[in-house]
C-alpha positions in Angstrom: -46.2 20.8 -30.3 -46.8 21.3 -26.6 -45.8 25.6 -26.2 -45.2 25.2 -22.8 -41.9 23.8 -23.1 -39.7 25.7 -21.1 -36.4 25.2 -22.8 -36.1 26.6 -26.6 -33.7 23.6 -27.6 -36.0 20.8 -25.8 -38.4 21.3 -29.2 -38.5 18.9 -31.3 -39.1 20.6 -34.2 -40.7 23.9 -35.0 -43.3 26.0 -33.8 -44.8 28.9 -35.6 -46.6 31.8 -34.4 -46.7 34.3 -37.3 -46.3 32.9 -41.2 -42.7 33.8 -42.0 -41.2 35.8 -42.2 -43.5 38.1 -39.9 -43.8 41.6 -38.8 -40.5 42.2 -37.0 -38.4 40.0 -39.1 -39.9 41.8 -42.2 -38.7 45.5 -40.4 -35.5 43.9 -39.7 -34.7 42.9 -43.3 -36.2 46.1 -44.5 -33.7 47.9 -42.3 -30.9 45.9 -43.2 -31.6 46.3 -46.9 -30.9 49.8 -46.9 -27.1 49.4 -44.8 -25.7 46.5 -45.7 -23.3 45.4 -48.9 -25.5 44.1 -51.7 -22.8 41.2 -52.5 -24.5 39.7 -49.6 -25.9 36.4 -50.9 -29.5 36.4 -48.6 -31.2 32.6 -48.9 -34.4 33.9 -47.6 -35.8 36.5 -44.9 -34.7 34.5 -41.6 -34.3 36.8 -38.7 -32.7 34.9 -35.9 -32.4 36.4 -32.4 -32.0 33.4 -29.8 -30.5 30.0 -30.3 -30.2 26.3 -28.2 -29.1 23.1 -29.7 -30.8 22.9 -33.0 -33.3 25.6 -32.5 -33.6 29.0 -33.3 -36.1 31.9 -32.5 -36.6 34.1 -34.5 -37.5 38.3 -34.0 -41.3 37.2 -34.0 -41.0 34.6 -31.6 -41.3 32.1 -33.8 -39.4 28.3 -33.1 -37.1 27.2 -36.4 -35.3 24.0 -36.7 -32.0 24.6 -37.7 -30.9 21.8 -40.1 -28.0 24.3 -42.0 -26.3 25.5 -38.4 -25.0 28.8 -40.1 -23.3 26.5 -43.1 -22.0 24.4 -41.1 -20.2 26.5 -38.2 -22.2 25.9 -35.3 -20.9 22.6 -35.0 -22.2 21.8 -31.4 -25.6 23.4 -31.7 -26.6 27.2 -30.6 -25.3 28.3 -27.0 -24.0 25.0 -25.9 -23.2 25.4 -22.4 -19.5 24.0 -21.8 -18.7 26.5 -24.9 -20.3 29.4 -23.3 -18.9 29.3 -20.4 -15.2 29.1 -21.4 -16.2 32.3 -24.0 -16.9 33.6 -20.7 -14.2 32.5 -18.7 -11.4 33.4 -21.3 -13.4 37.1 -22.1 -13.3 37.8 -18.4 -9.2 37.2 -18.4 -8.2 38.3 -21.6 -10.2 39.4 -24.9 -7.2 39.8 -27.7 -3.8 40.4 -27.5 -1.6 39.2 -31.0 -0.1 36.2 -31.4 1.3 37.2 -34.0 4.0 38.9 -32.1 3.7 37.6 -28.5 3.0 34.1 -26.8 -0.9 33.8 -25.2 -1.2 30.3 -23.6 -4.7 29.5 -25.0 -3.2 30.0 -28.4 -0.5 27.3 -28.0 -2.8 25.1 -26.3 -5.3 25.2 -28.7 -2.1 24.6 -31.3 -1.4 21.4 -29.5 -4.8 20.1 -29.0 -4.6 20.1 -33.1 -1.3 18.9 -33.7 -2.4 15.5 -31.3 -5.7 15.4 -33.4 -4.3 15.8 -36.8 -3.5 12.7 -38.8 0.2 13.3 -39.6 2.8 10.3 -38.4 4.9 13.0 -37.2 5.2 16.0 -35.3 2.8 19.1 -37.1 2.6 22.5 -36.9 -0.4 24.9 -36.6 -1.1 28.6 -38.0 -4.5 30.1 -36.7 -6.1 32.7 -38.9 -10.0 34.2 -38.8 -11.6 32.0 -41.3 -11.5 29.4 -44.0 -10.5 31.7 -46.6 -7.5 32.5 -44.9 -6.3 29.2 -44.0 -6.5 28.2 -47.4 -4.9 31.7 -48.4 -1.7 30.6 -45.8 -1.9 26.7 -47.4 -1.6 28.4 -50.8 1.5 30.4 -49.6 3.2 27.5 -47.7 3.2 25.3 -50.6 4.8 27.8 -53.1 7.3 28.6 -50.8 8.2 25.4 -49.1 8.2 23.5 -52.9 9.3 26.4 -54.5 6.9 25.4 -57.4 4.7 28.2 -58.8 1.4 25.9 -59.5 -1.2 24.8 -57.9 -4.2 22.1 -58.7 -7.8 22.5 -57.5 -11.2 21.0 -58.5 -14.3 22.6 -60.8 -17.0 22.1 -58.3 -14.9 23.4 -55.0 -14.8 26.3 -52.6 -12.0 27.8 -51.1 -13.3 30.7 -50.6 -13.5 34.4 -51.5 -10.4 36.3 -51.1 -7.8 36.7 -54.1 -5.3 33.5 -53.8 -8.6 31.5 -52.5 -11.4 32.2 -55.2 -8.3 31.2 -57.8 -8.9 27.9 -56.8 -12.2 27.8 -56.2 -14.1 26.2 -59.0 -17.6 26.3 -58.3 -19.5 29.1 -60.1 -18.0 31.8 -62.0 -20.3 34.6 -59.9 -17.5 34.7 -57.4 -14.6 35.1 -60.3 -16.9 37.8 -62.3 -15.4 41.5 -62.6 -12.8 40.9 -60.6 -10.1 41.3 -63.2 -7.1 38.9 -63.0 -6.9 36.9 -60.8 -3.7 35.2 -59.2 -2.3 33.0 -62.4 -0.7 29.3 -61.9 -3.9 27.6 -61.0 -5.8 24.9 -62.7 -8.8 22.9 -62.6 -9.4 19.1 -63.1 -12.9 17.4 -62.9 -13.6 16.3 -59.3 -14.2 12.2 -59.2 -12.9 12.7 -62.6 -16.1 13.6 -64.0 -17.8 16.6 -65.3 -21.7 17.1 -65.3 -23.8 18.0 -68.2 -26.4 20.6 -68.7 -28.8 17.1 -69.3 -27.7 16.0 -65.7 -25.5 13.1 -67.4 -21.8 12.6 -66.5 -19.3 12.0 -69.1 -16.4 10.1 -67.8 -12.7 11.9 -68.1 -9.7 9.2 -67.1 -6.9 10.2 -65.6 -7.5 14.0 -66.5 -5.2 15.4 -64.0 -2.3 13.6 -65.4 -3.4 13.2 -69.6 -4.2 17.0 -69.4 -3.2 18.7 -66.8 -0.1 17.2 -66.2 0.5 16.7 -69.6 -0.6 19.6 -71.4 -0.5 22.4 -68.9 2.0 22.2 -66.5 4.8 20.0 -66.3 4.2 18.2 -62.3 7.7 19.3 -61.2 6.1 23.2 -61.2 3.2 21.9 -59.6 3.3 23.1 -55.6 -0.3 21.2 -54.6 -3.5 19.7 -55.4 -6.2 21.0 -53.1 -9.4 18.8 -52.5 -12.5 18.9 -50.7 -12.9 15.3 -49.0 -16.5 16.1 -49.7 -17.5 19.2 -52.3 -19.4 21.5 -49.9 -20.4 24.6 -52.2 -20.4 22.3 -54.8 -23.4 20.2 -54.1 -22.2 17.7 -50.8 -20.7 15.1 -53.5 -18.2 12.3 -51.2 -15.3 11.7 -53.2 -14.6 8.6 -54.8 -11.9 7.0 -52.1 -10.2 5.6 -54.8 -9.9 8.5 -57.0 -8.7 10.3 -52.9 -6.3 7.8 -52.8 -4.9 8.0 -56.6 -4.3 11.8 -55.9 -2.2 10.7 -52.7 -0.2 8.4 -54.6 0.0 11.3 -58.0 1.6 13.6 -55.5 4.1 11.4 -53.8 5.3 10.0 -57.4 5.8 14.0 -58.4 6.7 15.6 -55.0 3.3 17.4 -54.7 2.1 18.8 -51.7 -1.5 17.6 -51.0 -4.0 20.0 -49.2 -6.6 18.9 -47.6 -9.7 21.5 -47.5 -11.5 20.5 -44.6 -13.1 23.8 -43.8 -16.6 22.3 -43.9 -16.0 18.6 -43.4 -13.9 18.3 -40.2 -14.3 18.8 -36.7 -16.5 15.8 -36.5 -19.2 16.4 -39.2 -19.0 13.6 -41.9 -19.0 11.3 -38.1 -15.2 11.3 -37.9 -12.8 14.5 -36.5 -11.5 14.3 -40.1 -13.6 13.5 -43.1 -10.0 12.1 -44.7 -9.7 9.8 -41.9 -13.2 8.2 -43.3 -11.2 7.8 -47.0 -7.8 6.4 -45.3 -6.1 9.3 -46.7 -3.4 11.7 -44.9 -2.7 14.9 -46.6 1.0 16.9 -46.1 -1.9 20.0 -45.1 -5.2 20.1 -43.7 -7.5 23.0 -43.5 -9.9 23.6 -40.8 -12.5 26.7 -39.8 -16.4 26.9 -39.4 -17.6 24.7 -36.9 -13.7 24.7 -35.1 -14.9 26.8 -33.0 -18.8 26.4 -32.8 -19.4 29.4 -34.6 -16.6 32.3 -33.6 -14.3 32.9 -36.0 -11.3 30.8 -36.0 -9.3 28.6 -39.0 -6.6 26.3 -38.5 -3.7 25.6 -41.4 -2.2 22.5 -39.8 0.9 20.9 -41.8 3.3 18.3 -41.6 6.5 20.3 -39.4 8.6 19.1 -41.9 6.4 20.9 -44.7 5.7 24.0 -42.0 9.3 25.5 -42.5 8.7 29.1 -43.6 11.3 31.6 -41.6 10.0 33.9 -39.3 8.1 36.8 -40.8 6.8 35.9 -43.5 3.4 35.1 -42.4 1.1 36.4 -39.7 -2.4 37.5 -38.2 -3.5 40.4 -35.7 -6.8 38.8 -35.1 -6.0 34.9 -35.8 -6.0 32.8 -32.7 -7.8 35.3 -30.7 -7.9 33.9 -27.6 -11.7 34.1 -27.0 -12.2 31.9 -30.2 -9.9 29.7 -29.1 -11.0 29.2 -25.6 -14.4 28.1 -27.5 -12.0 26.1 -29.9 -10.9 23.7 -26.9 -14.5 23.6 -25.4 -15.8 22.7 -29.5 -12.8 19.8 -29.5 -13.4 18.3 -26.4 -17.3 17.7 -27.2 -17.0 16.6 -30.9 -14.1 14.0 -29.6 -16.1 13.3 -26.5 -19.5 12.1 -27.8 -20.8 14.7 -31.1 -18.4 13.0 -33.8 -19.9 9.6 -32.6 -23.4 11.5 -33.0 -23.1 13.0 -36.1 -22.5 8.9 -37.5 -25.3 8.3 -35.7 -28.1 10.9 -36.5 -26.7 10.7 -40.1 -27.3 7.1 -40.9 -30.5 8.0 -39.7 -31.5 11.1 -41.3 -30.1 9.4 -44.6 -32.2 6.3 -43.4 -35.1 8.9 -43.6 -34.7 11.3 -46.8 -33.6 8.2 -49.3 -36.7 7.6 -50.1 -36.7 10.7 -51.8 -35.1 9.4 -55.1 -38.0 7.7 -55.6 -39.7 11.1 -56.9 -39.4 12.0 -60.1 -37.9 15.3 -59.8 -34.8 14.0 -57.7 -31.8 12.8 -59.2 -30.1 11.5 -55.9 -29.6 11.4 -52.0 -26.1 11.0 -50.9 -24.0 11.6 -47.6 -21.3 11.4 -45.4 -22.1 12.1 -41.5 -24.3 15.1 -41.1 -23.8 16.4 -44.1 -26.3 14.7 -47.2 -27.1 16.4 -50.2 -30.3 15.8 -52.5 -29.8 16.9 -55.8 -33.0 17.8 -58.0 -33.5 17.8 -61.6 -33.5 21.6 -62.0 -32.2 24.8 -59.8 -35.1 26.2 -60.0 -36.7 23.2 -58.2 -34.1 23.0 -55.3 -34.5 26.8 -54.8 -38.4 26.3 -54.5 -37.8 23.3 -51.4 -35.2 25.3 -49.9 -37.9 27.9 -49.8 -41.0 25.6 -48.9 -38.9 24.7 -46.1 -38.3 27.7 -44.7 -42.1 28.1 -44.6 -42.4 25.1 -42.6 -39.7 26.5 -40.2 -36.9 24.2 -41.5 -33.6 25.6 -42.4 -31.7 24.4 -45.0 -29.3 25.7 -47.9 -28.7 25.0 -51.4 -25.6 23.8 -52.8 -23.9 23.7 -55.8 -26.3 23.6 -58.9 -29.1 21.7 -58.0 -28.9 20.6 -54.5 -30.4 21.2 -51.1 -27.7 20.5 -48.2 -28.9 19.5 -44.8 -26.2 20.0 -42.1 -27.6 20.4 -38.3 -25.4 20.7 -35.3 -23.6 17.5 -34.6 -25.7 17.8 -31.1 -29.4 16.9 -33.5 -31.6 14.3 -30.9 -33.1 11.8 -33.2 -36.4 13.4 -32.1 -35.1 16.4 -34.5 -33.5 14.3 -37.0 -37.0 12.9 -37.6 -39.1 15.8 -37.5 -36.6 18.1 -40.2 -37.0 14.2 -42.5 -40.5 14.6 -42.4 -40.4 18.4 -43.0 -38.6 18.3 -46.1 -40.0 14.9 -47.5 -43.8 17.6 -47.5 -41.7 20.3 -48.7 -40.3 18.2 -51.8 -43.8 16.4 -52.3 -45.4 19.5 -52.8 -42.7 21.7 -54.9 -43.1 18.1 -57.2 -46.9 17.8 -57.7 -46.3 22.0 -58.5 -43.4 21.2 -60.9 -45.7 18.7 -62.4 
């Protein structure tokens, strides 16, 4: 790796100074321990101070290639230029003022720019909150009140999210349920692709679930608001859906009058190489959800409906912070790039990088390599195993995060060079070798 490279994000891959994590990262973490909440989930002791494009330094000066991009948020890289300089721009004019209860241009033209990119045949409507939680908190609200139905259907496997209504329907591991008390009632779970997974790693198939149990033995469909869906679990291990099993839920809901929700928190705004992963599938949903990397790493959701589903009065929903116009002037910058060339990129560098890991299932201790765009998944035989390559990674200066059970989930910035794509390949195919040969 030649160190005299001027710029950080013209590496192609990492370059270590100290073994990680080193002095100053180790002072920062120790001083962090002491203040901060102890729910805080930590993967491991990376202390990021600087980022470009797919790099990161850390507080020991060490060079890390990002292939996780803050799960998922920093959707055109670290400190892409156009996005920075209309965060500047907008800060300099205006920093917050609620839109809740007056009219800030950015926030209607941000509103726009969705409603033209959403997938509806007919005029939508947009609600801006903070984050993914609280889009899928104002989905959860619309579609009770617009149906008037108290139910709603989710998936065992998703994430929605950890607020109240949302970690009702989230169905991926009960740690984010426990000692809570009750939670929110009318919400149930069906098997995503139909299937559950057992403890031997097996799948035992489950037809028509949602309506043979659900449907029939739960809840009657006409008290049933929505079925909300992941176009690809995220939390849950990066598993595509079945597009036929997408499109029998599409076809469930318009036989019953069922609102269908479209969680696309993690999988739109050009990651899975379209703007919207349920454009890839063929499927429109009445609501689709959108956050993380909308607005390359600020925090900004979108709840964007049909606007003949969006017809709650006035009042009875609302945000001080959501649509602040500093996120959304990075918003607009984020859209124009991903529509521009990153979306296009992301198909690109993921048939690639999936080109490049799927030679993995050829070890013994992994069970698959799937993926949709810049988001693949490679699921190991064990949790513990997955947690040691996540690891072994990070030694090697490669970023990645588990998901669901088993699985490691690699998702750079849509802006990875192909340079990157291969250096991060051949990073994680030594991590997995070795963590194998220890596993035995």
């Amino acid at each position: 790796m030649n160190d005299q490279i001027s710029r950080l994000g013209d590496h192609s891959g990492p370059v270590l100074r100290t073994p990680l994590p080193g002095p100053r990262a180790r002072r920062v973490v120790s001083a962090d321990e002491r203040v901060t909440s102890p729910s805080l989930p930590r993967a491991y002791p990376c202390v990021p101070v600087r980022g470009e494009g797919c790099l990161l330094e850390d507080a020991d000066g060490n060079v890390l290639l990002d292939f996780n991009a803050g799960i998922a948020t920093n959707s055109t890289g670290h400190a892409h230029p156009r996005v920075v300089a209309a965060v500047q721009e907008q800060a300099a004019r205006l920093l917050h003022y609620c839109s809740s209860d007056f009219y800030v241009p950015v926030y209607a033209e941000l509103c726009e720019r969705l409603t033209r990119l959403s997938p509806f045949g007919e005029d939508a409507r947009v609600f801006l909150g903070n984050s993914g939680t609280e889009a899928v908190e104002a989905a959860l609200k619309l579609a009770r009140r617009h149906t008037g139905r108290p139910n709603v259907i989710s998936f065992l496997g998703s994430f929605h999210g950890r607020t109240y209504g949302s970690v009702s329907v989230t169905g991926s591991k009960h740690s984010y349920r426990d000692g809570f008390g009750a939670l929110p009632p009318g919400v149930f779970h069906a098997p995503y692709n139909d299937t559950f997974t057992l403890r031997d790693g097996t799948c035992s198939t489950v037809p028509d679930y949602l309506e043979e149990v659900v449907l029939t033995r739960q809840t009657a469909p006409d008290q049933v608001a929505a079925i909300l869906v992941e176009p690809v679990l995220g939390e849950g291990g990066y598993v595509p859906a079945d597009p036929a099993w997408l499109r029998g839920l599409r076809e469930l809901c318009d036989r019953h009058g069922i609102l269908l929700i479209a969680d696309e928190v993690q999988t739109g705004c050009g990651r899975t190489g379209a703007f919207w992963a349920c454009d890839r599938f063929g499927v429109t949903p009445d609501i689709l959800l959108a956050g993380k990397g909308l607005a390359s790493g600020l925090p900004l959701s979108a709840m964007i409906a049909r606007g003949s589903v969006m017809d709650w009065p006035v009042g009875t929903h609302g945000s001080t912070f959501g649509g602040n116009p500093v996120s959304c002037a990075a918003a607009l910058a984020t859209t124009d790039l991903v529509t521009e060339s990153l979306a296009e990129n992301a198909l690109k560098q993921g048939a690639f990088l999936l080109g490049r890991l799927e030679h993995l299932v050829d070890e013994p201790h992994v069970e698959s390599v799937t993926g949709l765009g810049l988001m693949i998944g490679i699921t190991f035989t064990s949790a513990r195993l997955a947690a040691e390559v996540e690891a072994a990674c990070f030694r090697r200066g490669l970023l990645v995060l588990q998901a669901g059970d088993r699985t490691v989930r690699v998702s750079p910035p849509l802006v990875l060079r192909e340079d990157q794509a291969a250096t991060g390949a051949d990073l994680l195919t030594e991590a997995v070798a070795d963590c194998a040969v220890a596993a035995g």
